[in-house]
N, C-alpha and C positions, 0 to 999 in steps of 0.2 A: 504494500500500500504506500500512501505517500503521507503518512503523519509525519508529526513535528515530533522530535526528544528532549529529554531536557538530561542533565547529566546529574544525578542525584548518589552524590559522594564517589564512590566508584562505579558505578553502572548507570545506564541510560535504561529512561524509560518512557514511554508514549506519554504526551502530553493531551487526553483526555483520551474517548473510547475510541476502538477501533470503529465503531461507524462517525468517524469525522467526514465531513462534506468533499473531502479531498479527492476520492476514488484511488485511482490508481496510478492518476500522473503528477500529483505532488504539488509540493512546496516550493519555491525559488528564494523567498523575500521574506524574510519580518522585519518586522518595524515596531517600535511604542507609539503609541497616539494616545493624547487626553480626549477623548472627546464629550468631554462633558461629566462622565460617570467614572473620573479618575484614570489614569494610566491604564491602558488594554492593548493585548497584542494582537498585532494584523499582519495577515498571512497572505500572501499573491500566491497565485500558481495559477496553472492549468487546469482549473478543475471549474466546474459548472458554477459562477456568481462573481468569480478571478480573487474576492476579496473576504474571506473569514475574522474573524475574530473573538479572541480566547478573554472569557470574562472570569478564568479563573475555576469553572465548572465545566463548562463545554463549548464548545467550538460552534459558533453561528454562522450564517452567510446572508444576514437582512440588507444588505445594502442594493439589490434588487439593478447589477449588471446586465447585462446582455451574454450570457454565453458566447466564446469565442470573439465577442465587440472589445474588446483589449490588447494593444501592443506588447510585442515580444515577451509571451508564454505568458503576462500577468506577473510580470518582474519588475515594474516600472513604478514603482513610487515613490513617493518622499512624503515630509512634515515639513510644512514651511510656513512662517508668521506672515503676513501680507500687513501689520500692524493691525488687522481688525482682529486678532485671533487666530491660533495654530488651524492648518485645514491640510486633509491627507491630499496631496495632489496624485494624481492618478491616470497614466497613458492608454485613453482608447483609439480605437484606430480611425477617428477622425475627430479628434481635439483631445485634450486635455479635460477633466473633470477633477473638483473638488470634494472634498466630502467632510461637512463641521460639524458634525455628528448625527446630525439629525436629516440632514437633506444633501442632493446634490446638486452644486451649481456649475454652470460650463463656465471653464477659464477663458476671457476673451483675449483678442488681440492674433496679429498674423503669423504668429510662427507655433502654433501648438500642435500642427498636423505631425504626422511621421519623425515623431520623437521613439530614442532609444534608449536614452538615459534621461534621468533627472537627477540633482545633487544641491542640498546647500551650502554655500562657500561666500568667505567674507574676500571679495578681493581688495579692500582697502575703502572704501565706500559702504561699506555697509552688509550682513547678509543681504543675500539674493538669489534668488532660484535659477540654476542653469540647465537647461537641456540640449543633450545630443540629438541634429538630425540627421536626413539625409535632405539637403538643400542647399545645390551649389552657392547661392547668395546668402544661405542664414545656418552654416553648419553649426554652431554653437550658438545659441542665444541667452538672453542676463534678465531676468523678471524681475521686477524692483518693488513687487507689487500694485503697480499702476499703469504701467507700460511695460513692453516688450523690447527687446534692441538686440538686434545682431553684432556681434562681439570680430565674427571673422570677416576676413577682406571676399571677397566672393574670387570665385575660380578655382581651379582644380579639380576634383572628383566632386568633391562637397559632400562630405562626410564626416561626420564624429558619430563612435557606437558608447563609446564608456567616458567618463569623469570621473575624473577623482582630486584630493583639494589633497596638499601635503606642503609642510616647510622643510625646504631641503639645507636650513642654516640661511637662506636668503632673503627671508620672508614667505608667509604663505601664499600658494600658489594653486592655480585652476592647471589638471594636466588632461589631456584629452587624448582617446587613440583617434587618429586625424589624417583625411584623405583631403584639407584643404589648402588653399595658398596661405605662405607664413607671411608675419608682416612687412618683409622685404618681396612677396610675393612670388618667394620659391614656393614650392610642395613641401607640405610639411612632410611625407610620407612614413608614416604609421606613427610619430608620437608628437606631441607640442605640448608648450607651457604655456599658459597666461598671465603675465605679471607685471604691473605697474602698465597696463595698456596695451599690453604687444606680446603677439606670440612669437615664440622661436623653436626652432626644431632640435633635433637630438642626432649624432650621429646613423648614417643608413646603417648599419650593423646592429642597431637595436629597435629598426622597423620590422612588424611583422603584417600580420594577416587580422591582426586584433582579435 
């Protein structure tokens, strides 16, 4: 099956019954979310609703998705403050959806299609939501909570699949596997950083296939 474990002293054990809502293609993602009724965990996968959540008893799935209407397996979310309140953002496959516990509202603005990732990350301005797409003019984008803005120079393949935020001693940094033009307008090909405005790439000996 595809439950969650938890590792309880030396051994793992299922985290609620085995008729969890999961079936048989599982889990990709958890996450904590407050939404309202105190810290709860939520689960993406592949499985009929994409989004669960463990109240401590047993595993639900009210949040009332679309079956298969969810980007890449139902691995795509985050928690991010827009200042009105933390809200799970969440990649369906034609925008982006929020969820504040209670309901769900669509995220506006022009870049929330064929997203791969999402991640929050302070690049020096503030948190802000960033997502991977596939969109030679907006491969990476920066939500600020009120608008939208594309971060990359457009050309190239126009692609980002993964983010990730890390200080490598230089400051913290936005890193991306990345099929875009860098800000000198070479190809990043397969990794970049974003920091203080500008990405830069990585030697070709540590591009891959992401």
């Amino acid at each position: 099956g595809g439950s969650v474990y938890r590792l309880n002293g030396s051994a793992w054990q299922p985290v609620g019954p085995n008729t969890s809502p999961f079936g048989s293609n599982g889990v990709v993602r958890l996450k904590t979310f407050d939404d309202g009724a105190g810290p709860r965990l939520y689960a993406g996968g592949n499985f009929p609703g994409a989004l669960a959540v463990w109240d401590g008893v047993a595993w639900t799935s009210p949040l009332g998705l679309g079956y298969y209407n969810f980007a890449e397996g139902g691995r795509v979310f985050e928690v991010f403050d827009d200042g009105a309140g933390a809200c799970l953002y969440f990649a369906l496959l034609d925008g982006l959806r929020r969820w504040t516990g209670t309901t769900w509202e669509v995220v506006p603005g022009p870049y929330t299609s064929w997203v791969s990732d999402l991640l929050v990350h302070d690049d020096g301005t503030g948190p802000a939501l960033f997502a991977a797409r596939s969109d030679v003019n907006a491969a990476v984008v920066r939500y600020d909570g009120a608008a939208w803005t594309a971060i990359t120079p457009p050309g190239g393949v126009g692609s980002a699949s993964h983010l990730a935020s890390y200080d490598d001693g230089g400051g913290p940094a936005l890193f991306a596997t990345a099929w875009f033009n860098l800000s000198n307008g070479a190809p990043a090909g397969g990794l970049a950083m974003w920091r203080a405005g500008r990405w830069t790439g990585f030697p070709s000996s540590m591009s891959g296939s992401g």
